[in-house]
N, C-alpha and C positions, 0 to 999 in steps of 0.2 A: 866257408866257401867250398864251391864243389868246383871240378873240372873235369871236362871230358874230352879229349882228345885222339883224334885218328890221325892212322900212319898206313903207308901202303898203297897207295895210289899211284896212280901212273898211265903212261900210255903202252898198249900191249897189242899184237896180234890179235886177229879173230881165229879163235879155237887156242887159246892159251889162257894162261890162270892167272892169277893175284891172290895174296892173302892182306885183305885189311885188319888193323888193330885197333880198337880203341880203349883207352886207357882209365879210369874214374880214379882222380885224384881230389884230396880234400877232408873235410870234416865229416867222413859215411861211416853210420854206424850200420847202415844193412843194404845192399840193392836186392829191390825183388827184379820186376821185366827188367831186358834189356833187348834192342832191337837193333835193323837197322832198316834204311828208309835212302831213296834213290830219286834224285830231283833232274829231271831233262829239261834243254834248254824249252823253253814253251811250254813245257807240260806240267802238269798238278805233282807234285811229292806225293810217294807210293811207299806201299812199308812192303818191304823187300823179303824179308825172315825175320823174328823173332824167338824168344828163349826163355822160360822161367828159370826163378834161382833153383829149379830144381830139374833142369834139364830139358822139358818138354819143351817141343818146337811147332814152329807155323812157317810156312814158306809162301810166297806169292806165286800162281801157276805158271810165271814165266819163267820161272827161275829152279824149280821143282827139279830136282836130279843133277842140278850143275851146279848147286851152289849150298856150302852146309855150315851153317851157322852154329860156334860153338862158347862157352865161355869159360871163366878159369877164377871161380867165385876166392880163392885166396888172395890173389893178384889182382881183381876188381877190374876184371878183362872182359871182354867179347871182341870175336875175330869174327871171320866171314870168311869160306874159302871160297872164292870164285874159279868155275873150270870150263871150259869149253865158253868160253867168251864170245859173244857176238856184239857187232858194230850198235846194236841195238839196249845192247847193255850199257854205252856210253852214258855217263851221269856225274853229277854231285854227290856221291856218297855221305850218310851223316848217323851217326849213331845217336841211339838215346838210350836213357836209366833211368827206372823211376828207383828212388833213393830216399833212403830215411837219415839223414844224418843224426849229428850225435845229440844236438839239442833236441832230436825225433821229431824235424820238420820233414815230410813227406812231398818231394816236388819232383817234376820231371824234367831232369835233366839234358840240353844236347849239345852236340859236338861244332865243330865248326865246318866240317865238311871236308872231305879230299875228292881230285878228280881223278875220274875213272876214265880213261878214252880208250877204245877197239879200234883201229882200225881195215878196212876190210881189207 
């Protein structure tokens, strides 16, 4: 069994930060991607930033210089730093991992979501 979990959410100012966490616990024998993805009320889930297990990154253009997506491949991590926050950023935040565990089943994993609020 795998698990994925985030921490870190909250409600904050507009023009102020958060650092989310989320955490891959279980049977992994490797994560390649991992990412994270932003759900508004009404709106379609959007993938936020992403990250290979070897570093390189993808951001979504709203989010591009205010927010830097990193992870910590020993500790089976990925954060998000959020900065300069806007009421617009409000969301469900949810990580995901695509993950080989150890019986070398290859599935994509995701988290269960924490909430993000700005207000203005």
């Amino acid at each position: 069994q795998v698990q994925l979990v985030e921490s870190g959410g909250g409600l904050v100012q507009a023009g102020g930060s958060l650092r989310l966490s989320c955490a891959a616990s279980g049977s992994i024998f490797s994560i390649n991607g991992m990412a994270w993805h932003r759900q508004a009320p009404g709106k379609e889930r959007e993938l936020v930033a992403a990250i290979t297990r070897g570093g390189s990154t993808n951001y979504a253009d709203s989010v591009k210089g205010r927010f830097t997506i990193s992870r910590d491949n020993a500790k089976n991590m990925v954060y998000l730093q959020m900065n300069s926050l806007k009421p617009e950023d409000t969301a469900v935040y949810s990580c995901n991992a695509d993950i080989l565990s150890i019986a070398r089943a290859r599935t994509t994993y995701w988290g269960q979501g924490t909430q993000v609020t700005v207000s203005s």
